[in-house]
C-alpha positions as CSV (number, residue, x, y, z in Angstrom):
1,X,29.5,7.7,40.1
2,X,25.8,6.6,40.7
3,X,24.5,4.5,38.2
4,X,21.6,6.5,35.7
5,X,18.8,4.5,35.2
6,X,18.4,5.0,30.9
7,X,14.5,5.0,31.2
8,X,14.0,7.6,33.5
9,X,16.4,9.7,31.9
10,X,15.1,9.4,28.4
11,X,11.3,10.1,30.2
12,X,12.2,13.0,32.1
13,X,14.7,14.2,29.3
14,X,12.1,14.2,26.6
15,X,9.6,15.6,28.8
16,X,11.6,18.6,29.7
17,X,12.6,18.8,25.8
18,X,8.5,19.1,24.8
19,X,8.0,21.4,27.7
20,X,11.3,23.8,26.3
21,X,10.0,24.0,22.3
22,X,8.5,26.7,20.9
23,X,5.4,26.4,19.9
24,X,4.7,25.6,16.2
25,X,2.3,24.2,14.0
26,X,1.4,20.8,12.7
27,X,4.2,18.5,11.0
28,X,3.9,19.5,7.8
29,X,5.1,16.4,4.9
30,X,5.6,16.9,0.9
31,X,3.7,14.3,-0.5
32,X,0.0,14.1,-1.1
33,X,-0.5,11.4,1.9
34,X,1.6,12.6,5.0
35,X,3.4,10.3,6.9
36,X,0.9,10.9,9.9
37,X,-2.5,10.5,7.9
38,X,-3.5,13.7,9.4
39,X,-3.5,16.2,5.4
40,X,-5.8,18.7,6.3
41,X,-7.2,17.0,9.6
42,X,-6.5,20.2,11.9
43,X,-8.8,20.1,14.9
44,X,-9.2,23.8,14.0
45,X,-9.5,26.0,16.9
46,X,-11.3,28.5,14.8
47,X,-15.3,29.1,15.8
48,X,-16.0,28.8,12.1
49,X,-18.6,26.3,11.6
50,X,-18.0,23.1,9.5
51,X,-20.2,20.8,7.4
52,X,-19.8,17.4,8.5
53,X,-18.5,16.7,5.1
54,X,-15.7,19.2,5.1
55,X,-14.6,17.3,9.2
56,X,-14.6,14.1,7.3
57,X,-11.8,12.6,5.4
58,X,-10.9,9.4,4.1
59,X,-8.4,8.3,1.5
60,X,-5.4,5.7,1.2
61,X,-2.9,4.0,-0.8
62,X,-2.4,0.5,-2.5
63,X,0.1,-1.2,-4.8
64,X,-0.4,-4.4,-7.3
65,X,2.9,-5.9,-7.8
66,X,5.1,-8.8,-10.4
67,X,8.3,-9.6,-9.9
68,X,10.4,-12.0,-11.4
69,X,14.1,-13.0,-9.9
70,X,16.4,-14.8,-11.6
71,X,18.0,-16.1,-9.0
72,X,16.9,-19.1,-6.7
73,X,14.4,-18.3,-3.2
74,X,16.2,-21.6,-1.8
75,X,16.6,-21.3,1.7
76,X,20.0,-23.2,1.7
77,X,21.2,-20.3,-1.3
78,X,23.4,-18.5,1.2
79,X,24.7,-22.0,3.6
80,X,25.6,-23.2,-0.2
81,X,26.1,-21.4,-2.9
82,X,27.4,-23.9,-5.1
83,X,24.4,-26.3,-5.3
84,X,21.6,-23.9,-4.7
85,X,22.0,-20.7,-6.0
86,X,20.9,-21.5,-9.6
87,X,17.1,-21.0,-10.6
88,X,14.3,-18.4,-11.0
89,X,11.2,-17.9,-9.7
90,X,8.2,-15.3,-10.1
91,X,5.8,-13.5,-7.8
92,X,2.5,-12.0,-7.5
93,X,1.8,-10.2,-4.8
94,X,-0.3,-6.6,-3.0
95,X,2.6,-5.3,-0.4
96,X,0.4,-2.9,1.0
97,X,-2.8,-1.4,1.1
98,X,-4.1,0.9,3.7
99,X,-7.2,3.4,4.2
100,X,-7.2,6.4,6.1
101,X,-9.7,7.6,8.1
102,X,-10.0,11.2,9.7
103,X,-12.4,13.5,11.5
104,X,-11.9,17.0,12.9
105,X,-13.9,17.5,16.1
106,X,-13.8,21.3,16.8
107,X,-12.1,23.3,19.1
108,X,-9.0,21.5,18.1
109,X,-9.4,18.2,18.8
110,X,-9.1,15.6,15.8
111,X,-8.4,12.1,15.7
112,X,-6.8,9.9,12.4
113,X,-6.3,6.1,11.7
114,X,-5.2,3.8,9.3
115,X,-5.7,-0.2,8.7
116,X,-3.0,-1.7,6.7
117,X,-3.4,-4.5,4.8
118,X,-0.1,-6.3,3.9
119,X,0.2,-9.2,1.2
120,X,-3.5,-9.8,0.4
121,X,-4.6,-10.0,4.1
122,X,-5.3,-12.9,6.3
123,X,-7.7,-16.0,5.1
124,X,-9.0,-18.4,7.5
125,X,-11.1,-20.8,7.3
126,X,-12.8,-23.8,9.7
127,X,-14.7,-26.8,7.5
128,X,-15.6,-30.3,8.0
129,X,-13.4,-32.6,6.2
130,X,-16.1,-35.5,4.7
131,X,-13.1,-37.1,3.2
132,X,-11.3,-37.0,6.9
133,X,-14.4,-38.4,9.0
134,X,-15.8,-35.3,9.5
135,X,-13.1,-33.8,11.2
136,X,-13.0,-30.3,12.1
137,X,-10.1,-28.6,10.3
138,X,-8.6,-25.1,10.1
139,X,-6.9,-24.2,7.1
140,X,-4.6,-20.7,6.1
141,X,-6.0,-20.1,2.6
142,X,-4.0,-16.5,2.5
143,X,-1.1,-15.4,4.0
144,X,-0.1,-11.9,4.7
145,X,-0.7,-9.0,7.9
146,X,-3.9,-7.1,8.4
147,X,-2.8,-3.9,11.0
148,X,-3.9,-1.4,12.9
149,X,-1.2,1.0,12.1
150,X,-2.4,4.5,13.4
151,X,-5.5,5.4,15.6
152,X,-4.7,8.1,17.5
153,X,-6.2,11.9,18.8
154,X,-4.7,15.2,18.6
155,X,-4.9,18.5,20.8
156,X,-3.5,21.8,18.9
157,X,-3.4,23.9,21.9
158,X,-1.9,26.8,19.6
159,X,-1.9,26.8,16.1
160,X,1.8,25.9,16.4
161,X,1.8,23.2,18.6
162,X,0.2,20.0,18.5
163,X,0.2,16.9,21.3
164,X,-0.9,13.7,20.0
165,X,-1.3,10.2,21.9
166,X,-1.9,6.8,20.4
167,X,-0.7,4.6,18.0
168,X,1.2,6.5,15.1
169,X,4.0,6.2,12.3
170,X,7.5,6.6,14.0
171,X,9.2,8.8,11.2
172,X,12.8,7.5,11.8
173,X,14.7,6.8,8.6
174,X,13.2,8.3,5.7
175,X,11.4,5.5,4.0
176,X,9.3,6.0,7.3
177,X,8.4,9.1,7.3
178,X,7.2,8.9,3.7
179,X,6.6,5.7,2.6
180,X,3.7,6.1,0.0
181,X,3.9,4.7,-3.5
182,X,4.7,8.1,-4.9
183,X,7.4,8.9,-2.5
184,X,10.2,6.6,-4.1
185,X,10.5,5.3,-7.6
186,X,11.1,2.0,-7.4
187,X,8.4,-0.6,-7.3
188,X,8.7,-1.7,-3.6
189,X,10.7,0.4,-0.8
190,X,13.7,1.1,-0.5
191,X,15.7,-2.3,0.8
192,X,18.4,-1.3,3.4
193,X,16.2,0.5,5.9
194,X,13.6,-1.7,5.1
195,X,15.8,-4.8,6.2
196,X,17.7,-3.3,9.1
197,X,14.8,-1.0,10.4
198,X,11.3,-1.6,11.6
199,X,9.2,-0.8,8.2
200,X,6.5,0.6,8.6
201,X,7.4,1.5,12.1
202,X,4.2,2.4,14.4
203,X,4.2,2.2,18.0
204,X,1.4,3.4,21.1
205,X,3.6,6.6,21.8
206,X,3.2,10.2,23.3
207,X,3.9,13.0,20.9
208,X,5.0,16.6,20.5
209,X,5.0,18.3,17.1
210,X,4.7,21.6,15.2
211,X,6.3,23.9,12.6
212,X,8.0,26.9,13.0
213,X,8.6,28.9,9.7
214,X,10.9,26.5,7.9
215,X,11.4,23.8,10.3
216,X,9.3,20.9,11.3
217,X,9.6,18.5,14.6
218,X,8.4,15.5,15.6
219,X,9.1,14.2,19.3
220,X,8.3,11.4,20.6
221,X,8.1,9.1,24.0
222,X,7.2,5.0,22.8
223,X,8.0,1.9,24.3
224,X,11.4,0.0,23.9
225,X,12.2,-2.5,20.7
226,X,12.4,-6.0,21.7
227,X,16.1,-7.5,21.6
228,X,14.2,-11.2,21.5
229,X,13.7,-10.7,17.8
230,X,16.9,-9.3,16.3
231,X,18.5,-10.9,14.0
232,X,21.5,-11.1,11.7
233,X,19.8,-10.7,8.1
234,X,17.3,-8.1,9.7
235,X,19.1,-6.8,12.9
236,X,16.3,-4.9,14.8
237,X,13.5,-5.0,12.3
238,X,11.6,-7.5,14.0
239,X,12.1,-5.7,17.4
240,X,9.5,-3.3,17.2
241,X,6.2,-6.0,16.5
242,X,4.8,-8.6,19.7
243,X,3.7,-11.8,19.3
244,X,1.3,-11.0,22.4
245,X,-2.0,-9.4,22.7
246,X,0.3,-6.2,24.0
247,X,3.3,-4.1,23.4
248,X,5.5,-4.9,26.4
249,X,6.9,-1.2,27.9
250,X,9.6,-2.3,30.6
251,X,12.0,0.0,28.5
252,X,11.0,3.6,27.2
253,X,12.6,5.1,24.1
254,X,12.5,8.5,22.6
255,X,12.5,9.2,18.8
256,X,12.6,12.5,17.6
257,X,12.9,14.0,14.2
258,X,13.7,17.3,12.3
259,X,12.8,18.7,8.8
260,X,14.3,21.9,7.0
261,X,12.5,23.2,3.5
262,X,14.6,27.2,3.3
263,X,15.8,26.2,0.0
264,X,12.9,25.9,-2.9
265,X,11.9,22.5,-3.7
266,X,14.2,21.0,-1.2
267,X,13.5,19.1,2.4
268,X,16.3,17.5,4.4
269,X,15.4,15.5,7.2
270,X,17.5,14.0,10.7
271,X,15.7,11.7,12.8
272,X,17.2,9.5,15.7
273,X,16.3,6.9,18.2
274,X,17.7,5.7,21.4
275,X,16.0,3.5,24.0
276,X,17.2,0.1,25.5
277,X,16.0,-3.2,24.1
278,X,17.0,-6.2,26.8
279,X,14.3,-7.5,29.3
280,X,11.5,-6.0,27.2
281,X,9.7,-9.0,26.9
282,X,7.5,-11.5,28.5
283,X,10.7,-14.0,29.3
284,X,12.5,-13.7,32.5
285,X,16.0,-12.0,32.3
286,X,16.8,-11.3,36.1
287,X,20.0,-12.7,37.2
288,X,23.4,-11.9,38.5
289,X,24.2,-12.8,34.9
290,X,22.2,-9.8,33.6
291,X,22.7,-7.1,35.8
292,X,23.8,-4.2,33.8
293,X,22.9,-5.3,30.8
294,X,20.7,-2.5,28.5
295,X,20.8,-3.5,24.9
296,X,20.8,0.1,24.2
297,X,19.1,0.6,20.4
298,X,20.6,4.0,19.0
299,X,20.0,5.0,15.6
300,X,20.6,8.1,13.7
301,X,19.9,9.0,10.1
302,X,19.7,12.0,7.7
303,X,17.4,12.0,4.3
304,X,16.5,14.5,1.8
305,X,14.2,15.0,-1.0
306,X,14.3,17.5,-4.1
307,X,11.4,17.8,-6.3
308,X,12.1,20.7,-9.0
309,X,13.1,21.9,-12.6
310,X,11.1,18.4,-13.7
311,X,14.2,16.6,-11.5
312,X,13.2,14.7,-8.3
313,X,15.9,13.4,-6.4
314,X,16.1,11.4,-3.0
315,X,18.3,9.7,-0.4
316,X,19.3,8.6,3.1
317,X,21.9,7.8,5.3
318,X,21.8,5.4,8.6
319,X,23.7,4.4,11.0
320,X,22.6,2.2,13.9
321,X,25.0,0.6,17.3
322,X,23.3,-2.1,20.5
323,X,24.7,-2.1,23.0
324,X,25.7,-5.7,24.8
325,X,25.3,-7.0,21.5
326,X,27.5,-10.2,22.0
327,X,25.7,-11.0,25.6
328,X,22.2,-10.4,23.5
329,X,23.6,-13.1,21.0
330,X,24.3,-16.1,23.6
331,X,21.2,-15.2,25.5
332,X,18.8,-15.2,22.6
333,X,20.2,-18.9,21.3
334,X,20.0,-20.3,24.6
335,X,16.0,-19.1,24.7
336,X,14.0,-22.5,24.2
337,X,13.0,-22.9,20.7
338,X,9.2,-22.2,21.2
339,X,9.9,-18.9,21.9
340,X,9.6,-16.2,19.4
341,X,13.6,-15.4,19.3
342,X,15.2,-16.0,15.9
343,X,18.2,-17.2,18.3
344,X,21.2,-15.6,16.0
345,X,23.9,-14.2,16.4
346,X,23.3,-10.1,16.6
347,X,26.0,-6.7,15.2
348,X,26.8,-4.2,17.1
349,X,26.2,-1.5,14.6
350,X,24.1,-1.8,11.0
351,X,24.3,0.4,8.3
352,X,22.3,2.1,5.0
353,X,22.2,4.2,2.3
354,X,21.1,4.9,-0.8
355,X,20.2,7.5,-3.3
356,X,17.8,7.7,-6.8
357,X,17.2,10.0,-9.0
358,X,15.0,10.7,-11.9
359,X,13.8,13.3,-14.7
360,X,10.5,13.8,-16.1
361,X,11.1,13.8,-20.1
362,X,7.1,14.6,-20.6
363,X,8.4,17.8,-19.7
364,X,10.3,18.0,-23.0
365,X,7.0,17.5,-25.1
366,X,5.0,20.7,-24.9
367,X,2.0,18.5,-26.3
368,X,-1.8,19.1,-24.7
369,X,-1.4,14.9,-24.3
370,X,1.1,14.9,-22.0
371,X,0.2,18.2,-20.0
372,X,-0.6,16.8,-17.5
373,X,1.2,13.6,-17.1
374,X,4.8,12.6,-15.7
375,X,7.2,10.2,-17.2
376,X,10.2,9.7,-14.8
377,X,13.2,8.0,-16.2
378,X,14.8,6.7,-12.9
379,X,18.4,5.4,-11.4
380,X,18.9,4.3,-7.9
381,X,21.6,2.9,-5.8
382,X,21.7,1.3,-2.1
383,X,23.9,-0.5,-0.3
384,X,23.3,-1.7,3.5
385,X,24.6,-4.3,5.8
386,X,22.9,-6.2,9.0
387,X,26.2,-6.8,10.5
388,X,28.6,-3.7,9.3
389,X,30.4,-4.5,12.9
390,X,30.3,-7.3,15.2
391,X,31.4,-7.8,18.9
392,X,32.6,-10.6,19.2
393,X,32.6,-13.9,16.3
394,X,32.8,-13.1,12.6
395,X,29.9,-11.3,10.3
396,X,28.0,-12.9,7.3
397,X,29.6,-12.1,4.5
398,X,26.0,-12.2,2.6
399,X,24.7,-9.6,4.5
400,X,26.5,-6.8,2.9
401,X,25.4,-5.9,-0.1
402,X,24.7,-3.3,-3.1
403,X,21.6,-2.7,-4.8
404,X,21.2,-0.7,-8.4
405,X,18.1,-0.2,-10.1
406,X,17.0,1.1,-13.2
407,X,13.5,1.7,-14.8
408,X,10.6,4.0,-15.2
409,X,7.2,5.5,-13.4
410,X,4.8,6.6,-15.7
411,X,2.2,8.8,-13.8
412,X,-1.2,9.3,-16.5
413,X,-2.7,11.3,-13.4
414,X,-1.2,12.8,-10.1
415,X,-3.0,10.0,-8.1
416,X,-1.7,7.0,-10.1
417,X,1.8,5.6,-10.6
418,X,2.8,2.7,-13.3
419,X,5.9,1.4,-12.4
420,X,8.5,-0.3,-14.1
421,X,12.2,-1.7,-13.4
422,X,15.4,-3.7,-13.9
423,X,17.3,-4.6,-10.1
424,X,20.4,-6.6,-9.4
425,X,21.3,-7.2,-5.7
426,X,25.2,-7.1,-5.9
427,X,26.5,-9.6,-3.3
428,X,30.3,-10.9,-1.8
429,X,32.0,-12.9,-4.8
430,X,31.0,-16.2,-3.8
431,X,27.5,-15.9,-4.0
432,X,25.5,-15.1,-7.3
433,X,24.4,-11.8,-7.9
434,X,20.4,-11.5,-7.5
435,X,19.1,-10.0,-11.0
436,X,15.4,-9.4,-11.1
437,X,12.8,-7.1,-13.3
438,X,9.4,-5.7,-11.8
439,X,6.4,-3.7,-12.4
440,X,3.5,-2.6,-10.4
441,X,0.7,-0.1,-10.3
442,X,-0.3,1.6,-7.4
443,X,-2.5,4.9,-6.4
444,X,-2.8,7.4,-3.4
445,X,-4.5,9.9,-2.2
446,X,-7.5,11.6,-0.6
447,X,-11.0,10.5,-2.0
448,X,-12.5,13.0,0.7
């Protein structure tokens, strides 16, 4: 049997996929941002004039955040327990902010962005030190991530079809495909597929989307994750970023994903991934060592999402297996230690899921004060582990791991959410359990 080259099939497969759909219309999402920044950006392919006003539109998200954990952030907490597991510590912080930016071309061209800042941005700053001879000296007075995380333009060649090229939100899991503040209830996203999946994951990919009475699609042709930067706390997280000034594509991948909304209120989602991982980077990996060696990244997952009789309930399941995960391991620990590898050792399969739930109890008071205002009373519970199955050597036992959360999200307006909750990170008996209380406000939304 000849050997199949996974690239070209996954190409040729997906291509022949896009060319077979129906045609449909745009992706359609249930929150007020869409995952894809696009709302009501339609390149319409009506002749009806527009003002330049009505082409424009720009809106975004943000969230202001406190937490404090009563547990200790020492790096030895997990290596030993015993001595350094014992503390508290509190932090201030802006996990994301983004603004969206869209414009509707005519004849059904459009094109949409969004620039992320994570943490507060990046500071930087170059001074002359007079107490240091008047040396030059560069100094981080920030940390955080400033991103590019969508700029891409979209064809509708039929009011049910839409192609779409550039750099967009890959909607697998679903904390990616809706990720805003006011699609979950806690006060930062949910933490299994934020730890064992890219979050938010946005690649330079080629897309094929629509919606055909009940059912959405999204399908998709990106490059490959990197198998340099998994790891055992975050398996492939890491893999889909680049430390260089470009997304390395030896590898293709296709992601794909699928929504349902027949019954009233409710949307269940299954999106998947599968692309290989090994010799997508900028270090050699030819040998006779490495010959058939793909690191293939597959990962399949199932949410849902209710929203009605004042009750808003969500969830998601995921499952994720690489390939040659044991060779990946020994090859990323011998990498020299400049490189950007985390060199440790990598599962073969990584799992998640979780589920919250929540009732409005405004809707109990039929007062004109609280007309139009939510109060959700909220539970959730997750549970996910890095290295749920291992090839070869033994998994970290502090990797598995439950989460349950209790607390409230008081919404004074549709477009803003106070948040407010109780956690506690449930872990292996010979660690401490990871209590911690929060609260935030965030907002989101179209200002145009």
């Amino acid at each position: 049997m000849k050997h199949i080259d996974l690239n070209r099939f996954l190409l040729s497969g997906s291509l022949l996929l896009s060319a077979s759909l129906i045609p449909m219309h745009s992706f359609a999402s249930d929150n007020d941002m869409t995952a894809d920044s696009s709302k009501e950006i339609s390149g319409s392919v009506k002749k009806e004039k527009k003002r330049f006003i009505d082409r424009l539109h720009f809106g975004g998200y943000g969230e202001a955040t406190f937490t404090h954990n009563f547990y200790s952030d020492d790096y030895k907490r997990y290596t030993d327990p015993k001595t350094y597991s014992h503390g508290s510590h509190s932090r201030f912080d802006l996990p994301h902010v983004c603004f969206s930016i869209g414009f509707d071309f005519g004849k059904g061209w459009s094109f949409g962005s969004e620039i992320e800042f994570e943490h507060g941005g990046v500071e930087t700053a170059t001074e002359i030190e007079t107490e240091e001879a008047g040396e030059y000296e560069t100094e981080v007075e920030r940390g955080g991530e400033v991103a590019l995380e969508q700029l891409w333009i979209q064809k509708i060649f039929l009011p049910q079809l839409k192609v779409r090229a550039g750099m967009q939100v890959i909607p697998v899991g679903g904390t990616n495909a809706h990720h805003e503040p006011n699609q979950f209830f806690g006060v930062f996203r949910p933490e299994g597929e934020n730890t064992i999946l890219p979050c938010t994951w946005h690649e330079v990919a080629l897309t094929i989307l629509g919606t055909a009475g009940k059912w959405d699609y999204q399908v998709m042709v990106l490059p490959g994750l990197d198998s340099d930067r998994f790891g055992n706390s975050s398996w492939v997280h890491y893999g889909s970023g680049s430390p260089y000034e470009f997304k390395i594509g030896n590898n293709v991948a296709v992601a794909a994903r699928v929504d349902n909304r027949s019954i009233k209120g409710l949307r269940l989602g299954l999106s998947g991934y599968i692309g290989n991982s090994f010799n997508n980077t900028l270090y050699t990996t030819g040998s006779t060592k490495t010959e058939g060696v793909k690191g293939t990244v597959s990962v399949l997952s199932f949410d849902f999402a209710y929203n009605d009789h004042n009750v808003v309930a969500r969830g998601f399941a995921d499952w994720g297996h690489l390939s040659d995960a044991s060779f990946i391991t020994t090859f990323n620990k011998r990498m020299p230690q400049t490189s950007p590898s985390k060199h440790q050792s990598v599962a073969s399969d990584a799992l998640a899921f979780g589920a919250e739930v929540g009732y409005d109890f405004f809707s109990l008071i039929r007062s004109k004060a609280t007309a139009s205002q939510k109060l959700y009373l909220f539970g959730r519970y997750d549970y996910y582990d890095s290295m749920a199955k291992m090839e070869t050597g033994n998994s970290l036992s502090w990797t598995h791991r439950s989460k349950v959360t209790a607390g409230v999200n008081w919404m004074p307006i549709k477009q803003i959410i106070v948040k407010g909750e109780y956690n506690i990170g449930i872990l292996d008996s010979k660690y401490s359990n990871e209590p911690a209380i929060a609260v935030g406000v965030a907002y989101t939304g179209w200002f145009l």
